[in-house]
Backbone as JSON, one array per atom type, in Angstrom:
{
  "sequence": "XXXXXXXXXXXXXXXXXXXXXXXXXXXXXXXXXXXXXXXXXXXXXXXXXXXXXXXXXXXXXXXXXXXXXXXXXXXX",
  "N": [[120.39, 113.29, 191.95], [120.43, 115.75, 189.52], [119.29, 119.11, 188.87], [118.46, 120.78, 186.45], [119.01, 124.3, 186.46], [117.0, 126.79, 185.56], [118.3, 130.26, 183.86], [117.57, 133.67, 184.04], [118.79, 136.09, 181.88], [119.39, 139.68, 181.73], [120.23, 142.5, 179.88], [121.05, 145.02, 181.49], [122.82, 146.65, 182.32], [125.94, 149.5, 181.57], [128.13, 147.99, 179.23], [130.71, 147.97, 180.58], [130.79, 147.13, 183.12], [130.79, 144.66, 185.54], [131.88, 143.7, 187.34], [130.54, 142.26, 191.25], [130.72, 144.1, 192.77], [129.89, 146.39, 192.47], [128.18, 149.3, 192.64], [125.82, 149.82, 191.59], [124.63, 147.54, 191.0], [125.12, 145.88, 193.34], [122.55, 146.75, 194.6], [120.75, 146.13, 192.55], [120.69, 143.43, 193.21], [120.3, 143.27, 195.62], [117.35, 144.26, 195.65], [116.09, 141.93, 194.45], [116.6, 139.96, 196.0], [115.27, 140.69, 198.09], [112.47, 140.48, 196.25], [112.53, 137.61, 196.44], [112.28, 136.75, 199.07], [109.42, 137.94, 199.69], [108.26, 136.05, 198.1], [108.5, 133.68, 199.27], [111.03, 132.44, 198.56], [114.36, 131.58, 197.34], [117.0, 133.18, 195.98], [119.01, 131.76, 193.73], [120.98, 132.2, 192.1], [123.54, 134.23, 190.93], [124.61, 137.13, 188.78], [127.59, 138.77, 187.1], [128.07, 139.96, 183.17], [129.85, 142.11, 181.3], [127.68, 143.29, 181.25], [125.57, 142.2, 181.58], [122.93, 141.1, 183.46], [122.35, 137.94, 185.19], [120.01, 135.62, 186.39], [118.86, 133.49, 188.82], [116.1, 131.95, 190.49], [115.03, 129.77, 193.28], [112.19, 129.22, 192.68], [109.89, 128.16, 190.29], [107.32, 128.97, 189.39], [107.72, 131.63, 190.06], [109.8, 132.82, 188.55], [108.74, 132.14, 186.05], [106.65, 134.42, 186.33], [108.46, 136.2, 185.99], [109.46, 136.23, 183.34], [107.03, 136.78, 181.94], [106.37, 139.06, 182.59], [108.34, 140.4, 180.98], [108.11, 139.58, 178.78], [105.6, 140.8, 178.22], [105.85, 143.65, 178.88], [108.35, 143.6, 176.32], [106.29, 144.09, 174.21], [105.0, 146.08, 174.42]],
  "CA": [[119.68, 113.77, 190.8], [121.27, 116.78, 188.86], [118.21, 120.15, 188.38], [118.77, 122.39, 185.29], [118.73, 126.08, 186.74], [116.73, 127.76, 184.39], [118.46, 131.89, 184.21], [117.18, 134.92, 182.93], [119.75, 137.14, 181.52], [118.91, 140.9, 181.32], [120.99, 143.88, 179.46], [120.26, 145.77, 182.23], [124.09, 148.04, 182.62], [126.56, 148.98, 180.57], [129.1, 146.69, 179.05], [131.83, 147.79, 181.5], [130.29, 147.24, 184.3], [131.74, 143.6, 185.45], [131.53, 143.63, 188.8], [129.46, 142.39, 191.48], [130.9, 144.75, 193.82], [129.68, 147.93, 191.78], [127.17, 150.17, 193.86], [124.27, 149.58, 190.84], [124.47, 146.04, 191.08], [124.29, 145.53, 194.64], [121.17, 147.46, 194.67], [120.01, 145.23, 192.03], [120.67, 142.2, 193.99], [118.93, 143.46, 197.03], [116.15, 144.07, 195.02], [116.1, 140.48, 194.0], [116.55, 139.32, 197.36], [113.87, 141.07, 198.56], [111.49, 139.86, 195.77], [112.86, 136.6, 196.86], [111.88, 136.95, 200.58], [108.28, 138.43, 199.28], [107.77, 135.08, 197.69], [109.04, 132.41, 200.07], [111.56, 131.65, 197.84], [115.65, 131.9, 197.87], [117.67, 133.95, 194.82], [119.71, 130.56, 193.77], [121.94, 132.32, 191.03], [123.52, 136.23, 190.62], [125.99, 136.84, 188.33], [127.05, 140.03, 185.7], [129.11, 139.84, 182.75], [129.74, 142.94, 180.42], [126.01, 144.45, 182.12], [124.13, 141.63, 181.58], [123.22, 140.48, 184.56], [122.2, 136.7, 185.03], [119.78, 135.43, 187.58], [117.64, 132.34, 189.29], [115.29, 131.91, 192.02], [114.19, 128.43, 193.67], [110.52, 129.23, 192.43], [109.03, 127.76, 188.97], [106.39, 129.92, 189.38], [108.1, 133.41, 189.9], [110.56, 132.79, 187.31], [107.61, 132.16, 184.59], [106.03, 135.57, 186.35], [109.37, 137.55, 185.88], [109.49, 135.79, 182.25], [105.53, 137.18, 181.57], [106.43, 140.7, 182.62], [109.38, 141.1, 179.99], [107.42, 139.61, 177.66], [104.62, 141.93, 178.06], [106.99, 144.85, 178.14], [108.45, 143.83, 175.0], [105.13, 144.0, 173.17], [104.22, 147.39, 174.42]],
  "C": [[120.0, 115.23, 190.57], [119.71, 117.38, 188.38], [119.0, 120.67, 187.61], [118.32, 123.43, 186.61], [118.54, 126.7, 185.04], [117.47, 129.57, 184.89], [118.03, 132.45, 183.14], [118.47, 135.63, 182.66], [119.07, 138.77, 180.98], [119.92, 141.88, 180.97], [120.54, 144.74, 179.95], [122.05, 147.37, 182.78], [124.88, 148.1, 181.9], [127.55, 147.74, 180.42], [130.21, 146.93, 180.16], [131.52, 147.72, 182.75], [130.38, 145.57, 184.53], [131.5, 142.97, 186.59], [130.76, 143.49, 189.93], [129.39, 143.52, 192.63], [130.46, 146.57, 193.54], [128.18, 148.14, 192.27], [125.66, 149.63, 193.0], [124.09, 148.05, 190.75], [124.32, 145.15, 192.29], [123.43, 145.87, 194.9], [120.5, 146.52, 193.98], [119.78, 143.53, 192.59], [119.87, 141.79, 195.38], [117.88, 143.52, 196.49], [115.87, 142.87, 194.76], [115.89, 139.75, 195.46], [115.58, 139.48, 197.8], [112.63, 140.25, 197.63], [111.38, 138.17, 196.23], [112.04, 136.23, 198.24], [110.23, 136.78, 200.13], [107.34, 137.1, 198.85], [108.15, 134.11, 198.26], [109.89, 131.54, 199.3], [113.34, 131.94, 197.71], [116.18, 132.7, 196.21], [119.2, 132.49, 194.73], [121.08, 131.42, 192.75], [121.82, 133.76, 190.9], [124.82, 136.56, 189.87], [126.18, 138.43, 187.19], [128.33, 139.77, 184.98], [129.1, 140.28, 181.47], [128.52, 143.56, 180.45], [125.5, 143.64, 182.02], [124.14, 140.7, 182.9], [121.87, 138.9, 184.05], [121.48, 136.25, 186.29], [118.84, 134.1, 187.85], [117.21, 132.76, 190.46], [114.83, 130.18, 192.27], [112.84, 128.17, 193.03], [110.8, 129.3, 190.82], [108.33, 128.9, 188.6], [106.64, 131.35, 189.36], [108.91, 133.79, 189.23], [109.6, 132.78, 185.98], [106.59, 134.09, 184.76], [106.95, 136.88, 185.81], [109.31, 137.4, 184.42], [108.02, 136.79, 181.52], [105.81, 138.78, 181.42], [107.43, 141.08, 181.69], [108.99, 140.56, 178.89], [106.12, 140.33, 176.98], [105.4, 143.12, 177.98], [107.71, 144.66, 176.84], [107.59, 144.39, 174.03], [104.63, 145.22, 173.44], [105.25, 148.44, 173.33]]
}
């Protein structure tokens, strides 16, 4: 039985930035990891392409929380 991976995509560096091997993007990945850990849950998907980086987690639930918080930051 085949899961969708839901990903977020965030415009979070610039466009030339490509790489996952670039110093601001492994930082961002540890960060992720860690939130990962925090929630008993694994970082399933990491990806960047032209800054936007692309991401999953195993968890339903902390994907709809990361979803909540950039939707409340939009609106402010």
């Amino acid at each position: 039985m085949n899961k969708n991976i839901s990903l977020i995509e965030v415009d979070l560096f610039p466009s030339e930035i490509n790489s996952l091997d670039h110093p601001e993007v492994l930082r961002f990945r540890e960060l992720l990891e860690d939130v990962a850990l925090e929630n008993h849950c694994r970082l399933l998907f990491f990806d960047i392409e032209n800054g936007i980086v692309s991401f999953s987690f195993d968890s339903d639930k902390l994907m709809a929380n990361i979803l909540k918080i950039f939707q409340n930051d939009s609106q402010t």
